[in-house]
C-alpha positions as CSV (number, residue, x, y, z in Angstrom):
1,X,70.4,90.6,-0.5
2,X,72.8,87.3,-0.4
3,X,74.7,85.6,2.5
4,X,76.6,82.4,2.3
5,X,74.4,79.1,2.4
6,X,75.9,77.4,5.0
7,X,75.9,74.1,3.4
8,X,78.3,75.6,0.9
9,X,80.5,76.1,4.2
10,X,82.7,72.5,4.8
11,X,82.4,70.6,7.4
12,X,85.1,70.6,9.9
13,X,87.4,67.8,10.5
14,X,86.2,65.7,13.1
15,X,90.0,66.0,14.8
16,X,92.6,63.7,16.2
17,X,91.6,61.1,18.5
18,X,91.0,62.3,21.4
19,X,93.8,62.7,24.3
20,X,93.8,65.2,27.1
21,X,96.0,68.6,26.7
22,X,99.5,68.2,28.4
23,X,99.6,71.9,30.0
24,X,97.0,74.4,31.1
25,X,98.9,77.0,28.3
26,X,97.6,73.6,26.2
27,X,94.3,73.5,26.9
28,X,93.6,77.4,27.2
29,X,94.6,76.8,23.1
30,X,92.5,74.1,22.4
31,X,89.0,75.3,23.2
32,X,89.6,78.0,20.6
33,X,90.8,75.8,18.2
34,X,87.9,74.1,15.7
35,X,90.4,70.9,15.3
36,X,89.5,70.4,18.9
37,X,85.4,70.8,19.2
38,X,84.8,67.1,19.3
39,X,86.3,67.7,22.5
40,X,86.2,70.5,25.0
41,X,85.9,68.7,28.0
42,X,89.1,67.0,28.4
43,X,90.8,71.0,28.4
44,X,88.1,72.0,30.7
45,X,89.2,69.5,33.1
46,X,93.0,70.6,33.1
47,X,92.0,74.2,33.4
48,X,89.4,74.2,36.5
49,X,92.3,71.8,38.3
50,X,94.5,74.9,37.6
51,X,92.6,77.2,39.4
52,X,89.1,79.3,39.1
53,X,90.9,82.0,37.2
54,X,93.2,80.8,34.4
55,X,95.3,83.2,31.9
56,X,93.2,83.0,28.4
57,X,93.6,84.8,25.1
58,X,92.6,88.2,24.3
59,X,94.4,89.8,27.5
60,X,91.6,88.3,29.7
61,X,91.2,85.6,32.2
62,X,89.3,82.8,32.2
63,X,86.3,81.8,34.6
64,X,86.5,78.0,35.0
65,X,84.5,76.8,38.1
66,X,80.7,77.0,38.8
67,X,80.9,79.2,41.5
68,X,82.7,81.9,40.5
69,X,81.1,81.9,37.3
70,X,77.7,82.1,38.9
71,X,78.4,84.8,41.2
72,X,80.0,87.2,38.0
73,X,77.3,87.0,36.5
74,X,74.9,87.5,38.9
75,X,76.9,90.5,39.9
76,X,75.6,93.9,38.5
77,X,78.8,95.1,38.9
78,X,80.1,93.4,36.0
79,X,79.0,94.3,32.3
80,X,78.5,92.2,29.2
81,X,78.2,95.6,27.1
82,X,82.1,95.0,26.7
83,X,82.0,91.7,24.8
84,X,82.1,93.8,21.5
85,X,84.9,96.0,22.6
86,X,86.7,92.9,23.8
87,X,86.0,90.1,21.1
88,X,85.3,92.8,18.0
89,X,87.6,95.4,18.6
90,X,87.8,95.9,14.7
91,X,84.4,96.1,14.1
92,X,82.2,99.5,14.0
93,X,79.4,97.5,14.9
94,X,77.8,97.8,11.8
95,X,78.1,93.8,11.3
96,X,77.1,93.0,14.9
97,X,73.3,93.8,14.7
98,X,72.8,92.1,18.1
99,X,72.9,95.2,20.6
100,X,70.2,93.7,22.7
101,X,72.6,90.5,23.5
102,X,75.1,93.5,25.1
103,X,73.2,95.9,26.3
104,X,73.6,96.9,30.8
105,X,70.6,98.7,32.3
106,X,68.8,101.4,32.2
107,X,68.8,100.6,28.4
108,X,68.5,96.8,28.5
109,X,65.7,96.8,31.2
110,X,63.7,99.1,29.0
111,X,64.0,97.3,25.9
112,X,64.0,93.5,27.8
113,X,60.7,95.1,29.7
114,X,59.0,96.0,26.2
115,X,59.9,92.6,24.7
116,X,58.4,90.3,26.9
117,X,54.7,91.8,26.8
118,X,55.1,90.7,23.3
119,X,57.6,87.2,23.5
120,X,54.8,86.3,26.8
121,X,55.0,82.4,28.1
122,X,51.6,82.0,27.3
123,X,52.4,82.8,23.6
124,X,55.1,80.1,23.4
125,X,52.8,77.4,25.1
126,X,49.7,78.3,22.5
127,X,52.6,76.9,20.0
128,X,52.8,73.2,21.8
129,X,50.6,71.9,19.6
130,X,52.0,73.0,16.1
131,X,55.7,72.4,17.8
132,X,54.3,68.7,18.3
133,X,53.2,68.3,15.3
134,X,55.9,69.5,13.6
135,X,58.4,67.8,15.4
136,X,56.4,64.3,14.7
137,X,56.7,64.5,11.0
138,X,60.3,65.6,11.0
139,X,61.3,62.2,13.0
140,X,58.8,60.3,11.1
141,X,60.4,61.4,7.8
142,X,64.0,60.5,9.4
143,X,62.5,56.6,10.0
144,X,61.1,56.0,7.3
145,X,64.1,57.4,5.2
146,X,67.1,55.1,6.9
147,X,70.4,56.4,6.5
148,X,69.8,60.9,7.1
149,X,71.7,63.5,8.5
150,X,69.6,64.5,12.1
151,X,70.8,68.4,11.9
152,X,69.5,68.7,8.2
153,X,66.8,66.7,8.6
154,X,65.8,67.9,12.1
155,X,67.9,70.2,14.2
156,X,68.0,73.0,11.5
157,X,64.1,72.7,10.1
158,X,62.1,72.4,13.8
159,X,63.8,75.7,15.2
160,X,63.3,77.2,11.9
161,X,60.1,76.7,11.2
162,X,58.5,77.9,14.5
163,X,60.4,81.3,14.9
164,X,59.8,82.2,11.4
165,X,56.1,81.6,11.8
166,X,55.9,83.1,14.8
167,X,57.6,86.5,13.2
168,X,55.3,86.3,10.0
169,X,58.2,85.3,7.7
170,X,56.8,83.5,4.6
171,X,57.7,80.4,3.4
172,X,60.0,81.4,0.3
173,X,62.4,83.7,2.5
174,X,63.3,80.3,5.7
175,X,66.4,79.8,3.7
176,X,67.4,83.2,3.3
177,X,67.0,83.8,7.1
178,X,69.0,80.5,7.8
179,X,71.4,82.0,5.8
180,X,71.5,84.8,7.5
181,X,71.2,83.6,10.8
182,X,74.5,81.2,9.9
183,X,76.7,84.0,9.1
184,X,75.9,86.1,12.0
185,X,76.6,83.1,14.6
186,X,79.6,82.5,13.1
187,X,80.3,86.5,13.6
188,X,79.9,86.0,17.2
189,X,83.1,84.2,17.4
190,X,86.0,86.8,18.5
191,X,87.2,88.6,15.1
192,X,90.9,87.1,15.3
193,X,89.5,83.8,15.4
194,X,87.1,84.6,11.6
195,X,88.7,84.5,8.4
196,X,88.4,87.3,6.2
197,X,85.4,85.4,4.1
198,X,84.2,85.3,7.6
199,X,84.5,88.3,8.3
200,X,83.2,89.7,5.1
201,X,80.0,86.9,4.8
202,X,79.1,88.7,8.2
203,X,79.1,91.9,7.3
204,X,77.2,90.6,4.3
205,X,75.0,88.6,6.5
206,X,74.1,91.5,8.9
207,X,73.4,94.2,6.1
208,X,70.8,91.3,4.8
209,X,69.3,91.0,7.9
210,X,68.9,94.5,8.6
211,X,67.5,94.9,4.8
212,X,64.8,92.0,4.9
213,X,63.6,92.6,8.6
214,X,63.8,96.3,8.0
215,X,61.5,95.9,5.3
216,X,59.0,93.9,7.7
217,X,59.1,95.8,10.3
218,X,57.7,98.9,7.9
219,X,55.1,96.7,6.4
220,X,54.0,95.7,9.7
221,X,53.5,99.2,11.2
222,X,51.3,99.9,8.1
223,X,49.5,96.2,8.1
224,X,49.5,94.7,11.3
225,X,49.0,90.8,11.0
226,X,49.1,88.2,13.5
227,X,52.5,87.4,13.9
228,X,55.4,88.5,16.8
229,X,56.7,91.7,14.7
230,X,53.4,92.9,15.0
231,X,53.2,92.6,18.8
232,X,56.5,93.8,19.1
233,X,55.5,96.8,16.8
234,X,52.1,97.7,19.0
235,X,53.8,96.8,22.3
236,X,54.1,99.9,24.7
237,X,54.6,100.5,28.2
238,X,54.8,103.4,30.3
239,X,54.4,105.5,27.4
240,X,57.6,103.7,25.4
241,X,57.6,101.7,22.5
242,X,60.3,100.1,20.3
243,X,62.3,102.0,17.9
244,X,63.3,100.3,14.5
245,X,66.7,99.7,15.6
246,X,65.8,98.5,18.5
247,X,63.0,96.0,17.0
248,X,66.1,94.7,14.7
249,X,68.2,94.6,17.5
250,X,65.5,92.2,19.3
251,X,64.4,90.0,15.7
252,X,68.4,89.5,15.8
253,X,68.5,87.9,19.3
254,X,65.4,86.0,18.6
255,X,66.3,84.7,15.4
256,X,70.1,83.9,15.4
257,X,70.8,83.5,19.3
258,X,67.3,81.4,20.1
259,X,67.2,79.6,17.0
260,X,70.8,78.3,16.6
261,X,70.8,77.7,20.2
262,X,68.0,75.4,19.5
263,X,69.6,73.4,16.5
264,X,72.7,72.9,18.7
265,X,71.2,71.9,21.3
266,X,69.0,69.2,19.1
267,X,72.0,67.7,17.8
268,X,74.1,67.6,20.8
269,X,71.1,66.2,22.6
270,X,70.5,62.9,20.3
271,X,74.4,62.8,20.3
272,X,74.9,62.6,24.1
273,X,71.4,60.2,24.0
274,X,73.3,57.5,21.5
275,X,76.5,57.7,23.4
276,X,74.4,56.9,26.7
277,X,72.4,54.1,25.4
278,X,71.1,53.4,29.0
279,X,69.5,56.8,29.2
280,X,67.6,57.0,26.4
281,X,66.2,53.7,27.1
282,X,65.3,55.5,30.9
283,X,63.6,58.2,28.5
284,X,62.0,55.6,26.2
285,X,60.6,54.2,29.5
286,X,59.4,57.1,31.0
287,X,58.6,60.2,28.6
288,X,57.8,62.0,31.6
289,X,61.8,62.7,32.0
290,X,61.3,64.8,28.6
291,X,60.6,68.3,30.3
292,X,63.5,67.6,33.3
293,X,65.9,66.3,30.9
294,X,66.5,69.4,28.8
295,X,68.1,71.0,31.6
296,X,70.3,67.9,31.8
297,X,71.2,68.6,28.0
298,X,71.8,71.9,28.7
299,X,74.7,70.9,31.4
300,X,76.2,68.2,30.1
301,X,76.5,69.4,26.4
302,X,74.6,72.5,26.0
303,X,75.9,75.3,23.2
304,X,76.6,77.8,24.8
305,X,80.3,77.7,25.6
306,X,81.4,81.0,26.6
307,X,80.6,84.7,27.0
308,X,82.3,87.6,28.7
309,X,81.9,90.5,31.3
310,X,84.0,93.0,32.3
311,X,84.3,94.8,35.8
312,X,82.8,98.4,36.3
313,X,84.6,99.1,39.3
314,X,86.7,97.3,41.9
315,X,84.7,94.1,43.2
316,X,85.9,91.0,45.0
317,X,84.9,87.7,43.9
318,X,85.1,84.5,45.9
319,X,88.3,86.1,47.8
320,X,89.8,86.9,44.4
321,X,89.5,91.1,43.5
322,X,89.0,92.6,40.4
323,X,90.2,96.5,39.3
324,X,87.6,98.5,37.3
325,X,87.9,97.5,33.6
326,X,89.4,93.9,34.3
327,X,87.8,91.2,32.4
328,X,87.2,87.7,31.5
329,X,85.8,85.3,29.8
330,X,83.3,82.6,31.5
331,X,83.7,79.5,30.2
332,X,80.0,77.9,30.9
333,X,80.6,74.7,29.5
334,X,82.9,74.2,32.3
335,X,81.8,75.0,34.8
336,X,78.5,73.1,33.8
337,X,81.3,70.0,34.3
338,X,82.6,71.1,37.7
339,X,82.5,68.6,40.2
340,X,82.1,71.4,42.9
341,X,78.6,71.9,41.9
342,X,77.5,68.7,40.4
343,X,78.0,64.8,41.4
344,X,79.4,62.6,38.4
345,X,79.2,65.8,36.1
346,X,80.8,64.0,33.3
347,X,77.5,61.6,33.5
348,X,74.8,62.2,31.5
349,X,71.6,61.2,34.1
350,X,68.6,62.7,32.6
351,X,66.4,62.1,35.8
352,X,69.1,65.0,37.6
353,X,66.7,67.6,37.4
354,X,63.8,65.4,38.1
355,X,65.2,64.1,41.4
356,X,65.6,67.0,43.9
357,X,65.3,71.5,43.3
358,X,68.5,71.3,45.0
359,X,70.5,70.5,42.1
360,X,72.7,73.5,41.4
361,X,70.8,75.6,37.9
362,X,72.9,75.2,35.1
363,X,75.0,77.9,33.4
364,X,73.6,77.1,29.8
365,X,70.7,79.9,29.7
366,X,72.6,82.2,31.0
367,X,72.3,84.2,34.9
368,X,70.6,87.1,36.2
369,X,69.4,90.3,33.9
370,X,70.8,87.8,30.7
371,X,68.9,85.2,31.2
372,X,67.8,84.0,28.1
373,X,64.7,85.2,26.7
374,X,63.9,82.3,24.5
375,X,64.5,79.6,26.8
376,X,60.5,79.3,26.9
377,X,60.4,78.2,23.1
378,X,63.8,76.0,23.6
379,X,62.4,74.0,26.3
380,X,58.9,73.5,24.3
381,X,60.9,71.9,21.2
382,X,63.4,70.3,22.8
383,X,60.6,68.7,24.8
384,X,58.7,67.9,21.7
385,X,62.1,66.1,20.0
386,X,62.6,64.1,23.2
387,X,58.7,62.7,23.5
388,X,58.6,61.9,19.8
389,X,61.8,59.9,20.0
390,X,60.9,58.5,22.9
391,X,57.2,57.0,20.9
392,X,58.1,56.3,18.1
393,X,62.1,55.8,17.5
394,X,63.0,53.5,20.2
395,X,66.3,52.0,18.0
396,X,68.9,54.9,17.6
397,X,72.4,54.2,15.1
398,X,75.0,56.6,15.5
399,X,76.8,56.4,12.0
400,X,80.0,58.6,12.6
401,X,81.7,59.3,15.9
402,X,82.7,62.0,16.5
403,X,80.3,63.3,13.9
404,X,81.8,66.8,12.0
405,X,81.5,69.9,14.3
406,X,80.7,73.3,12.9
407,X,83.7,75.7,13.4
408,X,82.1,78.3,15.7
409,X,83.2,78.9,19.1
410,X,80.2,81.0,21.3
411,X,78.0,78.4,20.0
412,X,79.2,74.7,20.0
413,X,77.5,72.4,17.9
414,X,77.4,69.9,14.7
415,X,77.7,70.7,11.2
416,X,76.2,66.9,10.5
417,X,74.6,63.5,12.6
418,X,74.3,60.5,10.8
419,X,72.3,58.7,12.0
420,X,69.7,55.4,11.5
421,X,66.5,55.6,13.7
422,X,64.2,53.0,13.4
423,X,61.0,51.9,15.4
């Protein structure tokens, strides 16, 4: 019950200085290409000047302004239970145990319904305290130890540490499950874009997964303890409760999708913070900007890039109609950068959120039904990161730029940070 370490996995190049794509059949290229994930932005740009809707890879278009992205997938008649058939159309789903991220309704209401009586707001807030704490020794062992790496030191053991608590994992088994986790994000990425290690460590990865949680799931029904499997395993309503499949189905979103959502989105954030020196001193000024700023991070350089829908039957979009079965990919990222929706996107301006409620919502958690259903526990340690920094680190060193990024596509982020905090 093995899966690749991911620090056995090499860093990617940072790639070639940067310099915008020449074409749109350029860029459309680039923001599939790892060589290019220092730098999304500058294809983003070329695309949404193109046109809303954009010819893209796999037979699909893609979505590239706010507004149409918004109003897909707000749209029930447009399905993300496709994304397998159209990203993993080799795969027999066996090494894709995440059939909560892609399921459409009356299944995904059930099972999203049963889910949150157990993953409740109130839970995640009780955690605030032990998030704090935890956070503050992370960033106090970064100052004191100079020269680290922020996503080894931080980004990866924060997110960790709180969702395997909260499921009941011991202490002996975080790297197994960050293993794990690793090799089914990377999975996530469309199939023709994996090599076949890849491919194979996430097979490997999702039989783990399914072995070790399977296990605790059974052990919990017997022995109920206070952790989240338990409460997922006594949760009931209207007479239903989970099924074992489904309670894997669920550990698998809340394990790989929250937490490497969270490690990206803790490096990208002290990234964007070093590069925009005058911010973080706004932050260091005002901790208060902590809560309203992570939906800033989420816009300007969140890690979610891209996910997909597909038309159930003939809709009209925006003045643009779809047949039954068309799809396409919407490219979030973008349209989290379109100056449509957002004034100065390409600015990172942390008191955005803060200022007015009219600021347009941002694409990074997701819209409608698929809202993300760990944004809650984000949003408390990605608070807790920016209030410790903000106390006690008010000198940040960016050591490499642009740092190494991590090859995977769905979910953008660093493989390393080095960095020098001091107070």
């Amino acid at each position: 019950m093995t899966a690749t370490d991911p620090q056995a996995v090499p860093s990617q190049a940072a790639g070639p200085a940067s310099a915008g794509p020449s074409s749109v059949e350029e860029a459309a290229l680039r923001i599939f290409d790892p060589a290019w994930k220092h730098d999304p932005y500058s294809s983003y740009d070329l695309l949404r000047e193109a046109g809303a809707y954009v010819p893209g890879p796999f037979g699909l278009h893609l979505a590239t302004r706010y507004a149409e992205i918004d109003a897909i997938m707000e749209d029930p008649a447009w399905s993300h239970a496709e994304e397998p058939k159209l990203l993993h159309p080799e795969s027999d789903g066996s090494d894709l145990p995440a059939s909560f991220l892609w399921m459409e309704p009356p299944d995904h209401t059930r099972l999203r319904r049963l889910v949150s009586k157990a993953f409740t707001a109130r839970r995640v807030d009780g955690l605030r305290q032990q998030v704090e704490g935890v956070a503050a020794k992370l960033i106090d062992d970064v100052i004191n130890a100079g020269e680290v790496d922020w996503v080894e030191q931080v980004a990866y053991p924060l997110p960790l540490t709180m969702i395997t608590d909260m499921l009941g994992v011991p202490g002996e088994a975080h790297d197994l499950v960050r293993s794990m986790s690793y090799g089914i994000a990377r999975g996530l990425d469309p199939d023709v874009m994996l090599s076949p290690a890849e491919l194979a460590n996430r097979a490997k990865s999702a039989k783990a997964f399914k072995d070790y949680f399977g296990e605790l799931v059974v052990e919990r029904r017997k022995n109920p303890k206070d952790d989240l499997i338990s409460d997922l395993v006594a949760v009931e309503a209207e007479g239903e409760r989970l099924t074992t499949d489904e309670m894997l189905s669920t550990l698998v979103v809340l394990v790989v999708a929250g937490h490497e959502t969270t490690v990206n989105l803790i490096g990208n954030g002290l990234l964007s913070l070093m590069r925009w020196p005058d911010q973080y001193a706004a932050l260091c000024a005002d901790p208060e900007l902590a809560r309203p700023a992570i939906d800033e991070f989420m816009r300007y350089d969140g890690p979610s890039h891209f996910t997909t829908r597909e038309a159930t039957r003939r809709v009209e979009v925006l003045g643009r109609t779809f047949e039954a079965g068309e799809g396409a990919i919407m490219l979030l990222a973008s349209g989290n950068r379109d100056a449509l929706a957002y004034e100065d996107p390409d600015r990172l301006d942390l008191t955005r959120y803060a200022r007015s409620d009219a600021i347009p919502r941002h694409l990074g958690f997701g819209v409608g039904r698929h809202y993300c259903i760990g944004a809650p526990l984000v949003r408390v340690e990605m608070e807790a990161v920016l209030r410790t920094l903000a106390d006690r680190a008010p000198r940040l060193e960016l050591l490499a730029d642009p740092p190494p990024y991590r090859p995977n596509l769905v979910v953008r982020g660093l493989h390393a940070l080095p960095v020098k905090l001091s107070k």
